[in-house]
Structure formats: structure tokens, C-alpha cells
C-alpha positions in Angstrom: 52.2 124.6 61.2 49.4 122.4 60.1 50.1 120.4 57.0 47.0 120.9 54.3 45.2 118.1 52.5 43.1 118.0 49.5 40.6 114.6 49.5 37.4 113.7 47.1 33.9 112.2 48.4 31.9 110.0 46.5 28.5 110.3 47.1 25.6 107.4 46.4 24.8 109.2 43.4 28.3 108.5 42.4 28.9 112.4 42.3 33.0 114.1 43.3 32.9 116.2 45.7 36.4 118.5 46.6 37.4 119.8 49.4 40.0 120.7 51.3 41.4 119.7 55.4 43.6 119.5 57.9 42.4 116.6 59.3 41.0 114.2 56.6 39.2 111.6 59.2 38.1 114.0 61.0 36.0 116.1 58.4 35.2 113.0 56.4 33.4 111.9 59.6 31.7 115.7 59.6 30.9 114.9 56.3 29.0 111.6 57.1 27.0 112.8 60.3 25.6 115.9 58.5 27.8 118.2 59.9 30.3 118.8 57.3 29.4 120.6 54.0 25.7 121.2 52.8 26.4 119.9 49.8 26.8 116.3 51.2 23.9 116.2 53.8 21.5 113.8 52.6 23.6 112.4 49.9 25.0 109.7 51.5 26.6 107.0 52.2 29.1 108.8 51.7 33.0 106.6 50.5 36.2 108.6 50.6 37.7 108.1 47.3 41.1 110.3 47.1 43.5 112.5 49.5 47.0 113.8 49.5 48.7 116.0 51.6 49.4 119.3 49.7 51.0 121.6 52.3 50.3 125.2 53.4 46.6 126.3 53.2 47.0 128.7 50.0 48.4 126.0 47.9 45.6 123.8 49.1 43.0 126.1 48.3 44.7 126.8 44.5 44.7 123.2 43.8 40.8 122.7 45.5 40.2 125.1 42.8 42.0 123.6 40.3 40.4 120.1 40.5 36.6 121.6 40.8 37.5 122.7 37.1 38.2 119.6 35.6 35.8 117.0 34.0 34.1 114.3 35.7 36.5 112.0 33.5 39.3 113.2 34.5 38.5 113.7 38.4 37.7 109.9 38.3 41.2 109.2 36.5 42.3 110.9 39.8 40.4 108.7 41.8 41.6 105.4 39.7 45.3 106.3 39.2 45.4 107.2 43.0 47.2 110.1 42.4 46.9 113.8 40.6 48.4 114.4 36.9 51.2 115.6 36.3 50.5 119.1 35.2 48.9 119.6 38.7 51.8 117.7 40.4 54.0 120.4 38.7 51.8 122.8 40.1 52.3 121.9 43.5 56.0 122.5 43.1 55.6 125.5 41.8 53.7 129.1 43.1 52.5 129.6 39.1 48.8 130.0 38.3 46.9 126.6 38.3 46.9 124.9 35.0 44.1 124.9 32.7 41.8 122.2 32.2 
């Protein structure tokens, strides 16, 4: 059973972008040849700024979501700290709804 990450990409316009893997390098290195999501392809260079290993792919998908709902402030708090908040570390434990921003 594949373990599922969730990881951030910075873009040159200093944009997050979200998504979800299970291979991190592999679709970071999608991301950067143009073959990875449309939304990155020409936005480059591209840095990766944040992953973590979340597990299955449902719970990786819920917190995806999750983080695409929260500020710009508080995704880059996620990026500086290194790690997610607590109320979405909770989450991760748990199977309840995501938190709200």
C-alpha cells in the first residue's frame, strides 16, 4: 500500500500551490518540466516549499482540500513552521470533517 503525501510549490510569483503524491520527487520533477499540473507550466522556477506524508489516499485528498481553503497567511505559516497546525494535525488522527478555516 502506497503511503500518501501532501507537499506545496512555490512558484516565481511567490504563489502556493497544493497538491497531493505518492512520490513527492518524482511529481515535483513533473511539475518543473511542464508535465505535472497546468497550473504550474510556465510559472516557474518552480522551489518546493512543504511535504509530509499523510497516509491513505482519502485522507490525503481531505487534507489537500483542507489546506486549498486556508489564507495565504496561514499557508505560509505552514511553510515557515515546517509543519501543519494543530487543528489539522488533529484532523489527521481523526476520520471527522476537515476543520474550518
Amino acid at each position: 500500500m502506497s503511503v500518501w503525501s501532501l507537499y506545496l510549490v512555490r512558484t516565481a510569483s511567490n504563489h502556493l500551490y497544493t497538491g497531493i503524491t505518492t512520490e513527492v520527487e518524482r511529481r515535483f520533477s513533473q511539475h518543473q518540466n511542464g508535465t505535472g499540473a497546468k497550473a504550474l507550466r510556465g510559472k516557474g522556477p518552480l522551489s518546493l516549499a512543504f511535504c509530509i506524508e499523510v497516509g491513505d489516499r482519502s485522507a490525503a485528498s481531505k487534507l489537500e482540500y483542507a489546506i486549498k481553503q486556508l489564507s495565504k497567511k496561514d499557508k505560509e505559516q505552514i511553510v515557515k513552521c515546517q509543519q501543519l497546525p494543530e487543528a489539522l494535525t488533529c484532523y489527521l488522527q481523526t476520520t471527522a470533517e476537515p476543520p474550518q478555516p
